[in-house]
N, C-alpha and C positions, 0 to 999 in steps of 0.2 A: 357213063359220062353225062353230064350235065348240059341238059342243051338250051343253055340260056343267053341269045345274044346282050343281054345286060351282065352277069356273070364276070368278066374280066373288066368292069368296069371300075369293081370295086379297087384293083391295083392303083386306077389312075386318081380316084379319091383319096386313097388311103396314103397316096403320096405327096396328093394339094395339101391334105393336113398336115404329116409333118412337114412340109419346107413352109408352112404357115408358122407352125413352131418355133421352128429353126429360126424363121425371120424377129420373133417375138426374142427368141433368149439371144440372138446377136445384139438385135437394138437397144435389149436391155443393159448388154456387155458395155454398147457403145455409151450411153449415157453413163453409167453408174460408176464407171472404170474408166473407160477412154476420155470422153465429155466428161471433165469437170463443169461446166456452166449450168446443170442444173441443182448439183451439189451447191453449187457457190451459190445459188438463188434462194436454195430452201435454207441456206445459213444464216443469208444476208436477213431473212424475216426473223432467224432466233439469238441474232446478235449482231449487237450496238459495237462499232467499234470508234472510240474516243481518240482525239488526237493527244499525243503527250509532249509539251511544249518543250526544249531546252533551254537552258541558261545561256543568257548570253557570255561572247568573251567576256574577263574584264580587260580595263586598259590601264596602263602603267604610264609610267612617267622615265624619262635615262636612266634612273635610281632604283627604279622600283617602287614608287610611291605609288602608293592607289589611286590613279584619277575618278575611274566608273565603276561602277560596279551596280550590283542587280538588288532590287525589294519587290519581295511578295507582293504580288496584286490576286484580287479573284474577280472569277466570271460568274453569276449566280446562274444557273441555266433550270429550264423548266422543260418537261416532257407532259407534254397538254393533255395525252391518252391516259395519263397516269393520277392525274390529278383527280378525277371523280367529281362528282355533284356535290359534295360533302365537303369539299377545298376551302377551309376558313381565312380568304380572303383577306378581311380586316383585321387578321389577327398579323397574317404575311405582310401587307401595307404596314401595321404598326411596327413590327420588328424590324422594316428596310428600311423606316423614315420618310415613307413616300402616302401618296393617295391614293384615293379611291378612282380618281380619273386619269391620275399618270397610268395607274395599273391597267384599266381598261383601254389607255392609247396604245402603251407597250405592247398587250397581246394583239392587238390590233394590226401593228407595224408587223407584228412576228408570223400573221397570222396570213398577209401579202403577200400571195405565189409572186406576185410580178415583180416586189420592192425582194423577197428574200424566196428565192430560188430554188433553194435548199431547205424551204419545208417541208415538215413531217409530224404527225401528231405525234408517231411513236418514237423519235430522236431528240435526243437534249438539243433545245435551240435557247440561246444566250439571253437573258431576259434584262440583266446588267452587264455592264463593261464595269472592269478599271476599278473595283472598291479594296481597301486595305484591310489591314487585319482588324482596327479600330471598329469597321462599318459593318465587319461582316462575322463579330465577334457575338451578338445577339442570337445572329443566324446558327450561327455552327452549334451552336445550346438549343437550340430548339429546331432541328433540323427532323426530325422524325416527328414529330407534327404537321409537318408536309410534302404531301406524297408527291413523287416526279419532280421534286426540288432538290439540285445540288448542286454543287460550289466545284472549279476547274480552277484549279492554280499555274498562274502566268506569272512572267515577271515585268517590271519597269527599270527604265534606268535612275541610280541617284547618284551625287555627286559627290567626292570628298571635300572639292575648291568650288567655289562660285567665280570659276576661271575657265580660260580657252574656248569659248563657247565654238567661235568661229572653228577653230582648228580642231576639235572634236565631234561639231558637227549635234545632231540631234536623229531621235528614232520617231517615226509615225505612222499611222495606219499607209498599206500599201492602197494603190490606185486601180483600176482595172487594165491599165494599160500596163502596171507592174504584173497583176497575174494571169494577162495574155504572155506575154514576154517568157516566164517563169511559173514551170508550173508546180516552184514549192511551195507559192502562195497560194490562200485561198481569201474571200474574202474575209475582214476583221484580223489579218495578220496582222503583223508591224515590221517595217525594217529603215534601215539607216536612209534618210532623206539629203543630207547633206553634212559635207566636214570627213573626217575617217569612218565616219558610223556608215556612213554611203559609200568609201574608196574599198570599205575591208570589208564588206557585207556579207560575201560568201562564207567569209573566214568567222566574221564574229556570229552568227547567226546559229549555226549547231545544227545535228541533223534530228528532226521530229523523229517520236516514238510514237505507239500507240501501242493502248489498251483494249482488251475485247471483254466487254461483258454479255452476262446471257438475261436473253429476256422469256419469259413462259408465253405462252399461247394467248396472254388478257394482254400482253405487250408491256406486263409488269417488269424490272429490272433486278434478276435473283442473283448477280454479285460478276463476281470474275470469271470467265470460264475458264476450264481446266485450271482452275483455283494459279492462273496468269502465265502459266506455261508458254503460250504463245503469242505473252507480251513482247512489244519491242521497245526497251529502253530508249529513251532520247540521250542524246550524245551533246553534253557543253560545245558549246563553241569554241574556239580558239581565242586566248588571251591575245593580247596585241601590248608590245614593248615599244612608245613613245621616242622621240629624239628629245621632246620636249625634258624642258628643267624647268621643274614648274615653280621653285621658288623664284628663278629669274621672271618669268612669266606673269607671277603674281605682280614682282614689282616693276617691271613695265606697264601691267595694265592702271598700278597703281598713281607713277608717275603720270599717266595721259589722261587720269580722270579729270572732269572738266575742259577735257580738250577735245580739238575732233583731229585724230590722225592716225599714226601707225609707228609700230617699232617690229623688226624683226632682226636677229640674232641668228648666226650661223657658225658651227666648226670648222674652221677652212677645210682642211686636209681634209675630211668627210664627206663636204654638204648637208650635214644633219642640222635643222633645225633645231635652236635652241629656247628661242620665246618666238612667237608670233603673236602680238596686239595688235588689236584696232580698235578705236575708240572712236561715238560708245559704241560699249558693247551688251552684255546682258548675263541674268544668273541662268546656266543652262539649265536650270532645275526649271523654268517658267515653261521651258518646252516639253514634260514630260506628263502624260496622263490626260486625263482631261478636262486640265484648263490647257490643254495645247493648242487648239485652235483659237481659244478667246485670247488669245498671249501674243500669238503670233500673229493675228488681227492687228493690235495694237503697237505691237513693234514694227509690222509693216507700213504702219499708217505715220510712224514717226520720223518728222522732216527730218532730222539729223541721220537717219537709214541705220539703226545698227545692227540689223542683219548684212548690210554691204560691207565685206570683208575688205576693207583699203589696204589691207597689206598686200593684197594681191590681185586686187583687182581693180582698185583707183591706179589713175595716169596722173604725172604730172611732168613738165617741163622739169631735168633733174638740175640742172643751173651750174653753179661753179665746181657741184660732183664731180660733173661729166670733164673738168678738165684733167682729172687722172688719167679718163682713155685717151680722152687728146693726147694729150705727153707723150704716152705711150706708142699710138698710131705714126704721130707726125717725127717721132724717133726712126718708127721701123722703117717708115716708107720714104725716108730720108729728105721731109722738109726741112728739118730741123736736126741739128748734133747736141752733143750733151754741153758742145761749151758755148752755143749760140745764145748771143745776147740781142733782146731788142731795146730800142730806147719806149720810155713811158710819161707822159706828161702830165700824168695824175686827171683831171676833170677836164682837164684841157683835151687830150687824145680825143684824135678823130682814126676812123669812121667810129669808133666804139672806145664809151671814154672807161679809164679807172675808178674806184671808186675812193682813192685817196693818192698822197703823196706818199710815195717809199723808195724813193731814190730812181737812177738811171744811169746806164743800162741795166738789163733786171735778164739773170740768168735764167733759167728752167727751175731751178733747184728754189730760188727768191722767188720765180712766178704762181708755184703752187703756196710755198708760204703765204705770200701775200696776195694771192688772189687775184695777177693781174693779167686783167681784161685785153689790154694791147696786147701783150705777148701771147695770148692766144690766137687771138684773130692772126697775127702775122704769122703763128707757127702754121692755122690753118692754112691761108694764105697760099704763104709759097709751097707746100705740101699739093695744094692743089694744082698750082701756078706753074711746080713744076718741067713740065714737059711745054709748055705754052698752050694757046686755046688752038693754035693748026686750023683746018677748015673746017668748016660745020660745027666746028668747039669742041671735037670727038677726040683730041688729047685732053682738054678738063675734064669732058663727061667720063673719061676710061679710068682717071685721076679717082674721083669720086667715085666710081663703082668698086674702084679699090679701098677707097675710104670708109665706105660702107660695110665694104664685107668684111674688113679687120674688126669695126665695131661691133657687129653682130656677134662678133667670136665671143663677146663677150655677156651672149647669154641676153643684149637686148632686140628690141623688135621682134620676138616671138615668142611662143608658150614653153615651158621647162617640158618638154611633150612625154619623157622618161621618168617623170617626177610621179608622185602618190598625190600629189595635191591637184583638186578638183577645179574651181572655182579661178581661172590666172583669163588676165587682160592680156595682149602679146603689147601695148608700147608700141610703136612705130619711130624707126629709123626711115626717114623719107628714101624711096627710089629715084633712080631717074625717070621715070616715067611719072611720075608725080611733078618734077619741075615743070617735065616737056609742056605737058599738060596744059601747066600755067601761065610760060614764056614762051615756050615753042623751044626746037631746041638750039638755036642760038641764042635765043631770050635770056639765059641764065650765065652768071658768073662767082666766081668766090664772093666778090662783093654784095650780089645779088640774095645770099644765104650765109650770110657773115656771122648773123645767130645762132648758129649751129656751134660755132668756135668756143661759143660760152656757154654751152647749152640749153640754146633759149630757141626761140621758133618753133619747130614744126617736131622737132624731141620730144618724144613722149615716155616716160619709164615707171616701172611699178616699184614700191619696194621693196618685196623681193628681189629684183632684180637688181637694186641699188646694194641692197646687204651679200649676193653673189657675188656684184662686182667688188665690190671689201673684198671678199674672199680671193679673188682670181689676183689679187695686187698682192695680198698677204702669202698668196701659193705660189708665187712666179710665174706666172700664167699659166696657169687650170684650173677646171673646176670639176664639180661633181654634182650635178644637179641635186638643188634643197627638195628635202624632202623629208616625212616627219614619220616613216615606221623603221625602228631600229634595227628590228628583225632582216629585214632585208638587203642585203648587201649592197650598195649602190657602186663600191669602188672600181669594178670593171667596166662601169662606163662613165668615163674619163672623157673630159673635153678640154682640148687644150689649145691655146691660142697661136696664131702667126708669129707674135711677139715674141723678138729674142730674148733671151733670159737674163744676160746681160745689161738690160735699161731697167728691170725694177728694181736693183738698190737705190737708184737714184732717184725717182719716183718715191719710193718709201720715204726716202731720207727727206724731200719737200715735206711730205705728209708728219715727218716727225714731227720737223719746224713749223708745223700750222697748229701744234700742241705745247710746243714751247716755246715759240716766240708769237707765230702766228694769231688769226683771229679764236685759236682754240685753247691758249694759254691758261684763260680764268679756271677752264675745266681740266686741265692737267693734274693726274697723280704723281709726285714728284717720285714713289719706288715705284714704277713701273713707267715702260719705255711705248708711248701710246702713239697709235699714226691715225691721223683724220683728215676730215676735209667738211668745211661748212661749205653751205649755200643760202642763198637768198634770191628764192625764186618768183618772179614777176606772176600777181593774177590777175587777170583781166576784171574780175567778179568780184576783186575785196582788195582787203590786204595781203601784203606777198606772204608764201610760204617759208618756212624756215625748214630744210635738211642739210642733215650732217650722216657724214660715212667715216669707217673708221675701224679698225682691229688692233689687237694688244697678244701679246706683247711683241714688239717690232721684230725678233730676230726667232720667235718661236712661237709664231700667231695661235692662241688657244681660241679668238672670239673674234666675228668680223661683225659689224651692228649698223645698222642704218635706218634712220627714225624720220619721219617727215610729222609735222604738226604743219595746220593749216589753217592761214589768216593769223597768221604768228607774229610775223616779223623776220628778224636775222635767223640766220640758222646757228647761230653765235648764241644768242639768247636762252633759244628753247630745246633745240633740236639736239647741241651739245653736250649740255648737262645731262638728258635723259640716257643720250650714248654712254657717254662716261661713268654715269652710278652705275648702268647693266653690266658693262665694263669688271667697276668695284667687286659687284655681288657676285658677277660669275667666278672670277679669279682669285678672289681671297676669301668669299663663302659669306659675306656681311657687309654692311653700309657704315664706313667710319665719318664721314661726311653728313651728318644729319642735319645740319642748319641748310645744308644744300638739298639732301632732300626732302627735306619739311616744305620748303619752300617750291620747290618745282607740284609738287606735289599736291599741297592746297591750292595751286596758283587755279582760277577759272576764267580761262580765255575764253570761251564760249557758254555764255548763261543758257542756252535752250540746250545742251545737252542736258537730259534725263538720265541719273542713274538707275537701269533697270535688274 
C-alpha cells in the first residue's frame, strides 16, 4: 500500500476538473442553443436587414372611380464603409444634378450621431429623399460605378381629379411625437396628416416587409441571403371605397370658384356623403413630395385659409334655414298647430319686422314659403310662453330647456362624434346657463332672445350640419350621421328625433312652395318635385351671407344639399342656384341648364381668392 498522504488527492482534482468541464459544455449549450442573443449579435454584424415599404391603399370614389392612387419615388442611400478612397465623387454629383458642396453637406448631416441616430458606416443611410424615375434614371445606368450606392423604392400619393383636397386629406413625413405614440414608425416615414389619409391610417398604410442581405467581413454587401428565403414581404394596404361622387364634387367646387364658401351633399336614408367643397381650396397634388412644405407654407399664409375646411368647420348664424326646425319643434311642443295663423304687417311688424308684403293672416304652410319673420317669432313665443314665467321664470327657463333639447336632436350644437370625419366645429345652441350668466336668471324672457325665432343671435351652425338637417326633414325625422367611408356600415346607428312623424308632410310641402312659388322659384326644375329653404343671413364684418337647404325629390329624397357662400347677399341669389345644379347633376347624371351654370360659375364675388 502506498503510503502517501497526497495520494487520495488526486480524486478531489480529478473531480474539480471535470465539473470544470461540465460547466464549460453547459454554458456552451446555454448560449448556442438555449440563448439565442449571441447568435443574434454575431448575425446582426453579417447582415444588413432593409425595410420593404407597402403600397398604399388606393381610394375610390361611390362608383368606383380612382381618386388616389401610388407613383414610384426612390431613396438613393449610401453605405459610407463601402465606398473606399477611390469613390469618383464628381462623377456621382454630375449624374444626381447636384454639387460639390450639397454632396459634402449631405454626408455631413448623415454623418451627425446627434441629428441621425441611427448611424452606421456599415448600413445604407438615405443620402436623397423623394426622386422619380426621371431623376434617378442616369443613376440606375451607372449604378455599379459606385460602390455602397443604391436606390430603395417608396411610393407617393398622385391624383386622378385636382379635387376634394379637404376631404381626402394629404400624407407627410411622421413627427416624433407620431413615432413615440407608434412604434410602426420610424423616422423619414410618411403617413396620413389630415382628411381620410389621417381617419383611415391604420387601414391605408399596409404592413412593412423586409429584406436580409449578407455582408462579408470588409462590411461589403454580397446580395440576399439564403438567396431571400427569410424575406418578409410587405403586404398593400387596404383600398378604401368613398361615399363621395366625384363628378358632383367636381361641379360643386367648380360652381364656388371665385367664391369663399362651402357646399356639402348627403344621401338621406344613409348619411353618406356625397360632395363636400369649400372654397378655396387647392390641387392635392401641391401637397405631395417635396414641394410639400414649401406649398403648405404658402397656403397657410393665404388670407382667404384654404386649408380651413368651411364645410365643416366654419360657424355661421343659419338664418331663415333654422325656420324648418322651428316648425317642427314649436308643432311638437304644442306652441303652435298646423292650422295656426298669425297676422303680419310686412316692414311694419314689430318686435321683428317682414321682409315684404304677402298677405295676412299667414298660415305655417305660407310662413315657410314666404319666409315670414312674425310668424316665427310668435310660434316661438307662445311655445315658450306657454306654461307662463311662475316664480323665478322656472316655467320659461323649463320651456326652453325643452326647446333646446328637441333642437339638438337635430344633430346641432355638437360634433357628429360617430362620424369618420375629422376636423367638425360643434355650432352652439345657447344653454341656460349662458342667459343666466348674462341677465341673471330672471333677466331673460322670449322677448329678450327673440332672435333665435329666425335664426339669428347667438345660433351658430356648420354646414354639415345644415346639409344633415335636409336630411332629417327629407327622412321624417332621423338621421344617420355624415360620414364619407362606404365600406362601413353606418346604418345601425340611427338617431332619431322627438318629432312626431306626422308634422313633416307639412313642413315639406312649405319647403315645396319656397321652390315654386317661393323665393326659390327662379331655381325650380319644372320635372322634378324640389323642397328648399333660402336664407339671408346677417354679418356683422361685411355683407350678409346667402344659404340655401334643400333635397329632391320630395316624396323619394335621393339628395339633401346645403351650400352657404359668404359676403354674397340673398341666399336667393347665390346659395340657390348652386343647390339646385348639384341637384341637376346628381339625379339625372348632367347639367341641362348651362346659361345658369356658366353664369354662377364664372361669377367672382371675391377677387383675393387664389386659385391654387
Amino acid at each position: 500500500m502506498i503510503n502517501d498522504k497526497y495520494y487520495n488527492r488526486r480524486y478531489v482534482i480529478s473531480g474539480i476538473a471535470v465539473a470544470i468541464v461540465l460547466i464549460y459544455i453547459i454554458k456552451l449549450f446555454m448560449v448556442q442553443i438555449i440563448d439565442q442573443s449571441t447568435k443574434e449579435k454575431a448575425e446582426s454584424n453579417a447582415l444588413v436587414r432593409q425595410t420593404v415599404y407597402p403600397s398604399r391603399g388606393l381610394i375610390y370614389d361611390r362608383n368606383g372611380e380612382l381618386l388616389v392612387f401610388n407613383q414610384p419615388i426612390y431613396d438613393v442611400t449610401i453605405v459610407l464603409r463601402e465606398m473606399g478612397n477611390d469613390f469618383d465623387t464628381l462623377a456621382f454629383c454630375d449624374v444626381l444634378g447636384i454639387d460639390r458642396e450639397t454632396f459634402d453637406s449631405r454626408i455631413a448631416e448623415i454623418s451627425n450621431v446627434r441629428k441621425n441616430r441611427g448611424f452606421s458606416r456599415y448600413t445604407p443611410q438615405v443620402f436623397m429623399s423623394q426622386l422619380n424615375k426621371v431623376d434617378v434614371a442616369p443613376l440606375q445606368e451607372s449604378l455599379y460605378r459606385f460602390p455602397g450606392i443604391s436606390l430603395r423604392k417608396r411610393t407617393l400619393r398622385d391624383y386622378t381629379y385636382h379635387a376634394a383636397a379637404h376631404a381626402l386629406g394629404s400624407v407627410g413625413e411622421v413627427s416624433s411625437q407620431d413615432i413615440k405614440k407608434d412604434n410602426y414608425y420610424v423616422q423619414g416615414d410618411y403617413a396620413g396628416r389630415d382628411g381620410i389619409e389621417r381617419t383611415y391610417e391604420a387601414q391605408l398604410r399596409g404592413i412593412k416587409g423586409e429584406e436580409i442581405l449578407l455582408r462579408d467581413s470588409h462590411g461589403r454587401l454580397q446580395g440576399r441571403f439564403k438567396e431571400g428565403e427569410e424575406d418578409v414581404p410587405a403586404q398593400a394596404g387596404t383600398d378604401l371605397y368613398l361615399t363621395l361622387d366625384i363628378q358632383l364634387q367636381l361641379l360643386a367646387e367648380q360652381l364656388l370658384t371665385g367664391k369663399i364658401g362651402s357646399a356639402v351633399a348627403i344621401e338621406p336614408a344613409t348619411g353618406e356623403i356625397l360632395a363636400m367643397a369649400s372654397s378655396p381650396t387647392w390641387n392635392p397634388q401641391l401637397l405631395v413630395g417635396k414641394i410639400r412644405s414649401e406649398n403648405y407654407a404658402r397656403l397657410s399664409q393665404d388670407e382667404t385659409k384654404p386649408l380651413y375646411n368651411r364645410a365643416t368647420q366654419a360657424t355661421y348664424s343659419p338664418g331663415s334655414t333654422f325656420k324648418v326646425i322651428q316648425s317642427l319643434v314649436c308643432l311638437q311642443e304644442g306652441g303652435i298647430r298646423p292650422t295656426t295663423e298669425y297676422p303680419c304687417s310686412g316692414p311694419q311688424s314689430t318686435p321683428i319686422k317682414c321682409t315684404h308684403h304677402h298677405g295676412s293672416p299667414v298660415s305655417l304652410e305660407k310662413a315657410i314659403e314666404q319666409s315670414c319673420n312674425p310668424y316665427f317669432w310668435c310660434a316661438f313665443r307662445d311655445m315658450l310662453q306657454k306654461d307662463g314665467y311662475g316664480v323665478d321664470n322656472e316655467p320659461f327657463r323649463k320651456r326652453y330647456q325643452l326647446w333646446r333639447d328637441d333642437v339638438m336632436q337635430f344633430g346641432l350644437g355638437q360634433r357628429f362624434t360617430d362620424s369618420d370625419l375629422g376636423e367638425q366645429s360643434s355650432g352652439s345652441i345657447p344653454s341656460i346657463a349662458f342667459y343666466d350668466r348674462y341677465y341673471g336668471k330672471k333677466g331673460w324672457k322670449a322677448i329678450t332672445i327673440r332672435s333665435l325665432s329666425i335664426g339669428q343671435g347667438e345660433i351658430l351652425v356648420t354646414p354639415l350640419q345644415l346639409a344633415n338637417e335636409a336630411a332629417i326633414v327629407a327622412n321624417g325625422g332621423y338621421y344617420i350621421s355624415p360620414h364619407l367611408n362606404r365600406n362601413d356600415s353606418m346604418k345601425s346607428k340611427k338617431h332619431t328625433t322627438s318629432i312626431d312623424s306626422k308634422y313633416f308632410p307639412l313642413v315639406r310641402e312649405g319647403m315645396h312652395k319656397v321652390m315654386t312659388n317661393g323665393t326659390g322659384r327662379w331655381y325650380n326644375i319644372d320635372t322634378l318635385a324640389m323642397c328648399g329653404k333660402t336664407g339671408t343671413v346677417q354679418n356683422p364684418h361685411g355683407k350678409d351671407h346667402a344659404i340655401f337647404i334643400g333635397f329632391a325629390p320630395k316624396d323619394n329624397p335621393q339628395i339633401a344639399v346645403a351650400v352657404v357662400v359668404e359676403n354674397a347677399g340673398f341666399g336667393a341669389t347665390w346659395a340657390a342656384p348652386i343647390a339646385s345644379l348639384m341637384m341637376e347633376q346628381y339625379l339625372f347624371g348632367e347639367i341641362e341648364r348651362k346659361p345658369l351654370f356658366n353664369r354662377i360659375k364664372d361669377a367672382v364675388l371675391n377677387e383675393h381668392v387664389t386659385q391654387w
